[in-house]
C-alpha positions as CSV (number, residue, x, y, z in Angstrom):
1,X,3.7,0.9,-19.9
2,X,1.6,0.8,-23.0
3,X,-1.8,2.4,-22.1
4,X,-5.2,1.4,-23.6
5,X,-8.3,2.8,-24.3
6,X,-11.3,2.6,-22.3
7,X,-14.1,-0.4,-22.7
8,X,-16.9,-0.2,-25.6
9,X,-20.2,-1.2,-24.6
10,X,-20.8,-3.2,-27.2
11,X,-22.7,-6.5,-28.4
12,X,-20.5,-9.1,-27.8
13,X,-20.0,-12.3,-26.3
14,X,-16.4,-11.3,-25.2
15,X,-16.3,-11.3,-21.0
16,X,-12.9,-9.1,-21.4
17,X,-15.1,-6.2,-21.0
18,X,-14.8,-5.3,-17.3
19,X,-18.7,-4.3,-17.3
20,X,-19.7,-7.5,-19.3
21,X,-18.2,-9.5,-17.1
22,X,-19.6,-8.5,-14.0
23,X,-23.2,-8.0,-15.6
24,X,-22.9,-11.9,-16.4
25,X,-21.5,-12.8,-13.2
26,X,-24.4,-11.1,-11.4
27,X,-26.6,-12.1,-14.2
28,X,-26.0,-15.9,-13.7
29,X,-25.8,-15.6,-9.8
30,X,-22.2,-17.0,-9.6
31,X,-20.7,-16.8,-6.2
32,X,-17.5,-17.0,-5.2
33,X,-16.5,-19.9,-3.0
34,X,-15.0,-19.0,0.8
35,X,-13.7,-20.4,3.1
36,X,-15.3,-19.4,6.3
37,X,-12.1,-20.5,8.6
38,X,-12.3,-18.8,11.6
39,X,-10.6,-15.8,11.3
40,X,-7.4,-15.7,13.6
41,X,-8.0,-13.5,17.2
42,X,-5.3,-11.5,16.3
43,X,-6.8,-9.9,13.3
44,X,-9.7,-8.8,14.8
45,X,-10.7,-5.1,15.3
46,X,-10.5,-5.7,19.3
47,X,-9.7,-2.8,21.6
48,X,-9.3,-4.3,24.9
49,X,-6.5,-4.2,28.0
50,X,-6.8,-7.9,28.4
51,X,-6.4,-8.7,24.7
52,X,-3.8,-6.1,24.2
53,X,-2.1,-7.6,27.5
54,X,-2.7,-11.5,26.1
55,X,-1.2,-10.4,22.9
56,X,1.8,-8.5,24.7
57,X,2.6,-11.2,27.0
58,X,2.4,-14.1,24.2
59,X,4.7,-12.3,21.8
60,X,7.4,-12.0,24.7
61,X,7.2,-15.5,25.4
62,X,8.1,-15.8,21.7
63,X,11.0,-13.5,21.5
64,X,12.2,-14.3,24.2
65,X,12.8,-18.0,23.7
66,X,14.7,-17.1,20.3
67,X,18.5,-15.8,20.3
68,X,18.1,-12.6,19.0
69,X,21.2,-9.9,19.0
70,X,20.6,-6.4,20.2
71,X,19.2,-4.5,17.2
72,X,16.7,-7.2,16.2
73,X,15.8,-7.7,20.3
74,X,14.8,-4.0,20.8
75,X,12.9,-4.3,17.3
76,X,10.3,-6.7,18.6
77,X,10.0,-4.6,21.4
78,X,8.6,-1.6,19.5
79,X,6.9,-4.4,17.9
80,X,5.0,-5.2,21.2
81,X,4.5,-1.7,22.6
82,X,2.6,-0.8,19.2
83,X,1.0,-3.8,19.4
84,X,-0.5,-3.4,22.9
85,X,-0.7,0.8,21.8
86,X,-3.1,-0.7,19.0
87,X,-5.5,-3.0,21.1
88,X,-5.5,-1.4,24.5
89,X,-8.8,0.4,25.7
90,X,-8.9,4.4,24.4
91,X,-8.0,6.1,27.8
92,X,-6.8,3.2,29.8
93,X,-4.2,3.5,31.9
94,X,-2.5,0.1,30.3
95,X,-2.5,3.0,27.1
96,X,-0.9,5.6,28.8
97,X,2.2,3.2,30.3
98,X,2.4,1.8,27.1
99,X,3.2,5.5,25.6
100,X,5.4,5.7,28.5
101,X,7.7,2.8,28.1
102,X,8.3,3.5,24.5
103,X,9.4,6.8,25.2
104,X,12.1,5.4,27.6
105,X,13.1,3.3,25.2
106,X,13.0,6.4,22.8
107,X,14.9,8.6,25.5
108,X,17.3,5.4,26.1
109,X,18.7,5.6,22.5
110,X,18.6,9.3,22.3
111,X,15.8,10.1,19.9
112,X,14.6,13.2,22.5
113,X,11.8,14.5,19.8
114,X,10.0,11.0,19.8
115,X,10.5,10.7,24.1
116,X,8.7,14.2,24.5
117,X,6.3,12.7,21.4
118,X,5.2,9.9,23.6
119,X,4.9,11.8,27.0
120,X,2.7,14.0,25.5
121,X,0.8,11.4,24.0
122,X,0.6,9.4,27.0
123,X,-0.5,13.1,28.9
124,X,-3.4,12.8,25.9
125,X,-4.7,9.8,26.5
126,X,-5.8,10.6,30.2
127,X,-5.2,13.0,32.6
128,X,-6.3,11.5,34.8
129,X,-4.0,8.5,34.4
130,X,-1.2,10.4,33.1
131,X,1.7,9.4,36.3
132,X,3.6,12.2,38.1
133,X,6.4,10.1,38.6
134,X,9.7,11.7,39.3
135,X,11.8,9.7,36.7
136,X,9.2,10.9,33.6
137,X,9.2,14.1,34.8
138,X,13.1,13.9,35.1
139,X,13.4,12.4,31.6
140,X,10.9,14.9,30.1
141,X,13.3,17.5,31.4
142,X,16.4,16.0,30.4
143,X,14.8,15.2,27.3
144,X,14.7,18.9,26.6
145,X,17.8,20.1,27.9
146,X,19.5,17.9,25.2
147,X,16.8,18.8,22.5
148,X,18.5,23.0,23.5
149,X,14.9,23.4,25.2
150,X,12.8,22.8,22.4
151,X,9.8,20.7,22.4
152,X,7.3,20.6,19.1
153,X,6.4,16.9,19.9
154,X,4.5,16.6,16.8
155,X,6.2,15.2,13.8
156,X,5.4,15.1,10.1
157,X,1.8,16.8,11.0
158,X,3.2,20.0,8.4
159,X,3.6,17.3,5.8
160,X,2.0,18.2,2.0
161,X,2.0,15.0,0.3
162,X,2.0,17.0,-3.1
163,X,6.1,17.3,-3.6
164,X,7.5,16.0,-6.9
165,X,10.3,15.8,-9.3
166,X,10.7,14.6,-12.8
167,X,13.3,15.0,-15.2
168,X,11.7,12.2,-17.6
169,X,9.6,12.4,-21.0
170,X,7.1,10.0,-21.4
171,X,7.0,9.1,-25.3
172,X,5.2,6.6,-27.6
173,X,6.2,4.5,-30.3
174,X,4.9,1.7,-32.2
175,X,7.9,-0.5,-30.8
176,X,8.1,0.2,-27.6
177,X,4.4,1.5,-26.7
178,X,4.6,4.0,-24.1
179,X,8.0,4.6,-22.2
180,X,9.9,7.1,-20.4
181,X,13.5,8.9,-21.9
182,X,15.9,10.9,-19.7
183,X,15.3,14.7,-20.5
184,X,19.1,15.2,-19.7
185,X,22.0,12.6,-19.1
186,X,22.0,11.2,-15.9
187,X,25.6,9.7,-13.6
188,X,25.0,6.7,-11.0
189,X,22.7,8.3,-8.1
190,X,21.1,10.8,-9.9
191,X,17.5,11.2,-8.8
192,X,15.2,10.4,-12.1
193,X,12.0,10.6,-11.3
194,X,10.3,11.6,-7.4
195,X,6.3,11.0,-6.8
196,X,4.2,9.8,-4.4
197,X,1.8,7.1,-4.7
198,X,-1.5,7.5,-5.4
199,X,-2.5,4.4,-3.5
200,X,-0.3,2.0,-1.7
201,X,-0.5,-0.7,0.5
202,X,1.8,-2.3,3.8
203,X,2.0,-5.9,3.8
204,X,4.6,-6.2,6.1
205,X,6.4,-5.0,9.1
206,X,2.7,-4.0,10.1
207,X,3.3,-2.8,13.5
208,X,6.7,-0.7,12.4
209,X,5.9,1.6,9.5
210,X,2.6,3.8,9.0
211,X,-0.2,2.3,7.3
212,X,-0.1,5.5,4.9
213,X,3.0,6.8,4.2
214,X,4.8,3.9,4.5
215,X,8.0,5.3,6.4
216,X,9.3,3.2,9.2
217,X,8.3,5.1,12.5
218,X,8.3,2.5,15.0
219,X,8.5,5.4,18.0
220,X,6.1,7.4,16.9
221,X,2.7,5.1,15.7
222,X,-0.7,6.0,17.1
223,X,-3.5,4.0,16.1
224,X,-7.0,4.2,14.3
225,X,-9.2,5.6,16.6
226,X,-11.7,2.7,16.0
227,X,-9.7,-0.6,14.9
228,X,-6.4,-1.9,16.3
229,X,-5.3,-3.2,13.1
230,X,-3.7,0.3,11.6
231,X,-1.2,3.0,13.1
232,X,0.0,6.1,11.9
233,X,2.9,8.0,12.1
234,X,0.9,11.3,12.9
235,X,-2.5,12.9,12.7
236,X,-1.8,14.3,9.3
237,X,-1.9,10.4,8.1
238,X,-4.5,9.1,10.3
239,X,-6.7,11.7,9.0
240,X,-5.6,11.7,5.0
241,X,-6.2,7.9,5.0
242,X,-9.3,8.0,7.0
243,X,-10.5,10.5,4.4
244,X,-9.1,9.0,1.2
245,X,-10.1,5.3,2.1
246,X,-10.1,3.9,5.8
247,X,-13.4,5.0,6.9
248,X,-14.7,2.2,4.6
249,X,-12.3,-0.4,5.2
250,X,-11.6,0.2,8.9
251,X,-14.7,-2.3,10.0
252,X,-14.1,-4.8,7.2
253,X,-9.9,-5.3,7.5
254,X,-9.9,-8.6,9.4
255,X,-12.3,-10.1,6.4
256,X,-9.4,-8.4,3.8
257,X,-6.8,-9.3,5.5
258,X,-8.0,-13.1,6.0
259,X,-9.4,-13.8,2.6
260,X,-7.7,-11.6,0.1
261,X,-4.4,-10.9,-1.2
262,X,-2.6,-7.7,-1.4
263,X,-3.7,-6.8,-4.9
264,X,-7.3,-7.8,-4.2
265,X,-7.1,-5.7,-1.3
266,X,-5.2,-2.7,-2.5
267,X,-8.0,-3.3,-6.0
268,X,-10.7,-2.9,-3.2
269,X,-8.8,0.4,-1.8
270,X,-8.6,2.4,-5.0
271,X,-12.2,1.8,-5.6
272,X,-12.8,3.2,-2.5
273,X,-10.7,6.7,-3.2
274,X,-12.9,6.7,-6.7
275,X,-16.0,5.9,-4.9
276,X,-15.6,8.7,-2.0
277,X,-15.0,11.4,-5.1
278,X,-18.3,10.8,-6.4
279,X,-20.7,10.0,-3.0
280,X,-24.0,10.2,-3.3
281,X,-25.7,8.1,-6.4
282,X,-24.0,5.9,-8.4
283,X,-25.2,7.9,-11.8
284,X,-22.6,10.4,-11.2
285,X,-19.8,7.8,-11.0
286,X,-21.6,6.2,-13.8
287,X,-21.3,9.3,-16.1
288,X,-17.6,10.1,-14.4
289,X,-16.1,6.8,-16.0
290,X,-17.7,6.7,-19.1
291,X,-16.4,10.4,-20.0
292,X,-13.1,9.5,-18.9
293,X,-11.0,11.0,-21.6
294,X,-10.1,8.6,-24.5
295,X,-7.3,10.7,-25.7
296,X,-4.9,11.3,-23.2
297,X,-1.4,12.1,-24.7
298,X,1.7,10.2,-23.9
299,X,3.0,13.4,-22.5
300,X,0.7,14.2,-20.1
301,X,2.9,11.4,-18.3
302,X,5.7,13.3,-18.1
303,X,4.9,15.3,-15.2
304,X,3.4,13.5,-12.0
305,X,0.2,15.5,-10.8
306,X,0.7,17.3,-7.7
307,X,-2.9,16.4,-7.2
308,X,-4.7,12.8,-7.6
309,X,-5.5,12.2,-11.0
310,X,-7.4,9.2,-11.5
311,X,-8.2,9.7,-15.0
312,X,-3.9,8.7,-15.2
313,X,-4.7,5.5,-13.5
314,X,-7.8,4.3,-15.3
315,X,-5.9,4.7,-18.5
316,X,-3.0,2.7,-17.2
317,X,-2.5,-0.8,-19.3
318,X,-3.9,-3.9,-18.1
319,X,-2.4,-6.4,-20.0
320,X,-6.2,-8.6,-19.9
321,X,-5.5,-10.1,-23.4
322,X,-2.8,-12.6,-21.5
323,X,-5.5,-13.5,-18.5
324,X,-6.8,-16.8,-19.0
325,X,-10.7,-18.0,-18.7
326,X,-10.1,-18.9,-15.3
327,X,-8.1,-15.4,-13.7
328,X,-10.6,-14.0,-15.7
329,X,-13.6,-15.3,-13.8
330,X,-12.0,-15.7,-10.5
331,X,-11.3,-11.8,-11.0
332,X,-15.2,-10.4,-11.8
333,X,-16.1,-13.1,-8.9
334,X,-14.0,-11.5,-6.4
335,X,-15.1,-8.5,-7.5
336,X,-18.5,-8.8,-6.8
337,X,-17.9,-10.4,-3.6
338,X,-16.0,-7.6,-2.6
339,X,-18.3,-4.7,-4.0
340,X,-21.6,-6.4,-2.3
341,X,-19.6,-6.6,1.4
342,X,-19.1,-3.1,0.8
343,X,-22.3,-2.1,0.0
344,X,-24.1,-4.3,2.9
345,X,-21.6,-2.9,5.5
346,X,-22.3,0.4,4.5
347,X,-25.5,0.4,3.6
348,X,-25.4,2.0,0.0
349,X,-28.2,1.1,-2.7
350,X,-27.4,-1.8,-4.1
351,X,-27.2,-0.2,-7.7
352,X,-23.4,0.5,-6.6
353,X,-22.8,-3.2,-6.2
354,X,-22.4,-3.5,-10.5
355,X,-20.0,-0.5,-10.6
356,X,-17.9,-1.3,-7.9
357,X,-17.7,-4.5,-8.8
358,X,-16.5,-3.1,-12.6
359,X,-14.1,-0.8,-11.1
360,X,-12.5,-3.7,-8.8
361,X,-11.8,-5.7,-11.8
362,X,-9.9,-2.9,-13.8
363,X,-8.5,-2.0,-11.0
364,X,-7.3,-5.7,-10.3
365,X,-5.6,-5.8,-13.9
366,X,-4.4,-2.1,-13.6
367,X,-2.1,-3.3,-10.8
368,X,-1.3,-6.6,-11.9
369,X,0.6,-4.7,-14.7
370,X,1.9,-1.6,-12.5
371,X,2.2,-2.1,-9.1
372,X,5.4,-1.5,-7.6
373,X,6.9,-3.7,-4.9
374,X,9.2,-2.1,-1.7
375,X,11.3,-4.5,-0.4
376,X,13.4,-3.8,3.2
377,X,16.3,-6.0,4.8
378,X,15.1,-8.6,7.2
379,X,17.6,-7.6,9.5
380,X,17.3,-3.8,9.2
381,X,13.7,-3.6,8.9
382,X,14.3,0.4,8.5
383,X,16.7,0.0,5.2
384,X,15.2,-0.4,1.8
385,X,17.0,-2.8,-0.4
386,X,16.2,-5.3,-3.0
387,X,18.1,-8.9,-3.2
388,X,17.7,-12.1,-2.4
389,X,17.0,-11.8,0.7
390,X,14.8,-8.7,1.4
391,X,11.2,-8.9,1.8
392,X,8.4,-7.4,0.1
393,X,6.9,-4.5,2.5
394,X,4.4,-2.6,0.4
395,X,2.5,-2.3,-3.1
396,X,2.5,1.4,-4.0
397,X,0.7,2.4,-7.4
398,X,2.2,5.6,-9.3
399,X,1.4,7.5,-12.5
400,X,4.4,8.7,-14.2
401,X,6.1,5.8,-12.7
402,X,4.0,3.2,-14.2
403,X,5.3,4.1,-17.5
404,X,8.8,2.7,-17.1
405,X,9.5,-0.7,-19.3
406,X,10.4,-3.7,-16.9
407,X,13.6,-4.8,-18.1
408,X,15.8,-7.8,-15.7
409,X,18.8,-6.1,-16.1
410,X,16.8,-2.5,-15.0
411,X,19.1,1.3,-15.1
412,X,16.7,3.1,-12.9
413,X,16.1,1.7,-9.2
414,X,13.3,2.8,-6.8
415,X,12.3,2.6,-2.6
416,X,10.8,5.1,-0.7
417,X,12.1,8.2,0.7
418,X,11.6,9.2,4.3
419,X,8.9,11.8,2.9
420,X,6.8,8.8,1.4
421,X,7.4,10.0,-2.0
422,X,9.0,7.1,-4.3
423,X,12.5,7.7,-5.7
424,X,13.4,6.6,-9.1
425,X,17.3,7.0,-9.5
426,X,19.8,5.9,-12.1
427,X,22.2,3.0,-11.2
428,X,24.1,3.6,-13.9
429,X,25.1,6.1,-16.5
430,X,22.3,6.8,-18.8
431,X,22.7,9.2,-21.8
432,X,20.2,11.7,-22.7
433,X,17.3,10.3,-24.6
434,X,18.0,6.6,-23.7
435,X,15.2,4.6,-22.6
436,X,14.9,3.8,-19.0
437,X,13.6,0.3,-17.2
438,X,12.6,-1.0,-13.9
439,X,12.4,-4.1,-12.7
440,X,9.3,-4.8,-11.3
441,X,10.8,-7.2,-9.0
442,X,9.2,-10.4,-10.2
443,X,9.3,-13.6,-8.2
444,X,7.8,-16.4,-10.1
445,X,7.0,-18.6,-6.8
446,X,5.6,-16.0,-5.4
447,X,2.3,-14.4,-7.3
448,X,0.6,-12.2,-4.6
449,X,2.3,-8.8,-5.4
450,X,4.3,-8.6,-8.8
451,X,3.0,-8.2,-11.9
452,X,3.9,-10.8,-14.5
453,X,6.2,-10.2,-17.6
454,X,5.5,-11.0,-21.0
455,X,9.0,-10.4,-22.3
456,X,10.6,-13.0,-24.3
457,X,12.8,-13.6,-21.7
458,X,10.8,-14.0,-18.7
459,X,7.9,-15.9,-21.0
460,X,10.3,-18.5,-21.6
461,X,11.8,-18.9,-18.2
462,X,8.1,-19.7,-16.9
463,X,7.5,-22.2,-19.1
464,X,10.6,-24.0,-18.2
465,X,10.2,-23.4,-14.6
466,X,6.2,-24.9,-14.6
467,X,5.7,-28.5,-14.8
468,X,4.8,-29.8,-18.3
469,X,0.8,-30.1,-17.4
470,X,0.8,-26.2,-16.8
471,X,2.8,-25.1,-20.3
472,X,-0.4,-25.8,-22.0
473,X,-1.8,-22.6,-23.7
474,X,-5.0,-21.7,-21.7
475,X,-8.5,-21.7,-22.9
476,X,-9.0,-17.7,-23.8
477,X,-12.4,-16.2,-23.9
């Protein structure tokens, strides 16, 4: 999508300025207005055998009253062993049979890597507690017989993250703005365009994919060594996303997760990655985002980085000159709200409160105009589709990706891949040169993770959708 250029510090009475608007906002001691409902049991960052047990026991009450077939019946299973994986006491014994049961279930349907996965995770946990029952030392054997005798219970902890493909050319024109050709000519089910995100966000099937790279791993999720609210698919992710951003959000995800919405919270997590690249005071982030390159070519697109670059995201579009007074204000005061929890909980001088609170607010117009939605089946949590009756499962954020055009009637669709890279691939023939779309999976009753369109099309459709009292053009700062 088009890009823009950084803010001016200038004079003006204009709040559109990301800065401005926090300074007033802070200036005239606006607050934002919560709700303090209590928040929900469930949500809270609880490790305990009696809550994981309460929890276990209350969700089988639930399934089990419902007719469910099969498949979906040994899906809320998983559900509850990760579940009571994810709240029970580090070291417990109820943590160690909980390992164990999943790996019969694992062994049950065959998937011998993830049964030796859990008995040696289970075998982690305590040693103490670890059982020497016969029948999971005679599945642990058998397990390996029909695995040829090997074990290597550790999967995905060799993964690099940094794989990517592109066979796309980002160009600009005064038409279209920024948008991305096809180098070559591409048949149906030829792959585009291959990257992975730079931030991204679950927001669904919580307790069946991992909380950073997305993939659906039901047998294999371990949990955040300190909260019970996210799981991993292996070390390599529990580390990378306590690195990149968990460390700060771990404490502070039943407040997120109760009071914001996705964008707000995924706005919240890319201003913590930008944040941990500069630690220490907040002049060297200062002087980092006002030298952020004003003149980055269109071609610089072309090619997704192997290695973060957040100088690509800043300069993504935001699309601010179609927010109205009031997203405008309800933006910079969530920002602020946001940036000051993070400073109390952490302890930082409160000069970072401004600058967070700046970054939030770009960063919650960056992704209102290029966030991607995944969707998955209801009943086949595992496949990624898109139609009228999938669900939305994540917000992912890409570079090179971001410069598609949304189009209804899109050539180019996208899901994940099972290496947590995003796929981009032609559902049509496209011709060399032609200009490729996305749809950015808009659903007009639904505003918590699509961006809106401004297309003629979609513009139209709004107004006639909304009721006559909401078609009025809104006051603009």
């Amino acid at each position: 999508m088009e890009v823009e250029g950084p803010p001016e510090i200038v004079a003006s009475r204009s709040c559109r300025n990301g800065k401005k608007l926090v300074a007033f906002i802070i200036e005239q001691n606006m607050r934002l207005n919560h709700s303090y409902a209590p928040i929900v049991t469930f949500w809270s960052n609880v490790k305990d055998n009696y809550h994981a047990l309460w929890l276990y026991e209350l969700l089988n009450t639930l399934y089990s009253s419902q007719c469910l077939n099969t498949p979906n019946l040994q899906m809320y299973q998983l559900k509850q062993l990760n579940i009571m994986i994810a709240y029970s006491t580090p070291g417990s014994k109820q943590l160690t049979e909980a390992y164990l049961k999943r790996a019969r279930i694992a062994y049950a349907r065959e998937e011998d890597f993830y049964c030796l996965y859990n008995i040696s995770h289970a075998e982690e946990v305590s040693t103490t507690h670890f059982t020497s029952d016969d029948s999971i030392q005679a599945m642990y054997y058998r397990a390996r017989v029909r695995r040829n005798g090997s074990i290597d219970p550790t999967p995905h902890n060799g993964r690099t993250f940094e794989n990517c493909l592109s066979e796309v050319d980002c160009k600009d024109s005064v038409n279209y703005g920024r948008h991305l050709v096809g180098r070559q000519t591409f048949g149906s089910g030829n792959t585009v365009l291959s990257e992975v995100p730079f931030v991204s966000l679950l927001v669904h099937n919580f307790w069946l994919r991992c909380h950073h790279c997305l993939i659906y791993a039901p047998l294999v999720l371990i949990p955040c060594q300190y909260c019970s609210l996210a799981q991993f698919c292996s070390d390599t992710c529990r580390n990378r996303a306590y690195e990149e951003y968990h460390s700060m959000e771990c404490a502070i995800m039943p407040i997120l997760l109760a009071q914001c919405t996705p964008i707000q919270f995924l706005a919240l997590r890319l201003t913590i990655r930008v944040y941990k690249m500069f630690l220490g005071t907040s002049d060297a982030l200062d002087a980092y985002i006002r030298t952020l390159s004003e003149d980055i070519r269109a071609n610089e697109y072309s090619t997704p980085s192997p290695k973060p670059d957040y100088r690509k995201i800043y300069r993504l579009a935001t699309n601010r000159k179609h927010l109205s007074r009031k997203t405008l204000t309800s933006d910079g005061l969530r920002a602020v709200s946001l940036a000051r929890m993070l400073v109390r909980e952490h302890g930082l001088p409160t000069s970072f409160v401004e600058l967070l609170a700046e970054l939030t607010v770009r960063h919650l117009h960056i992704l209102r105009s290029n966030a991607l939605v995944l969707h998955c089946s209801v009943d086949e949590p595992s496949k990624d589709e898109y139609s009228s009756s999938s669900v939305p499962y994540a917000l992912v954020l890409v570079t090179t990706g971001s410069m598609f055009s949304h189009s209804c009637d899109a050539n180019v669709d996208y899901s994940l891949s099972p290496d947590g890279a995003i796929m981009f691939v032609a559902n049509r023939y496209i011709p060399r040169g032609t200009q490729m779309h996305i749809n950015y999976r808009i659903d007009p009753t639904d505003t918590r993770y699509a961006f809106e369109c401004y297309c003629e099309k979609c513009t139209t459709k709004r107004i006639l959708d909304q009721p006559s009292t909401l078609t009025e053009v809104p006051e603009r700062l």
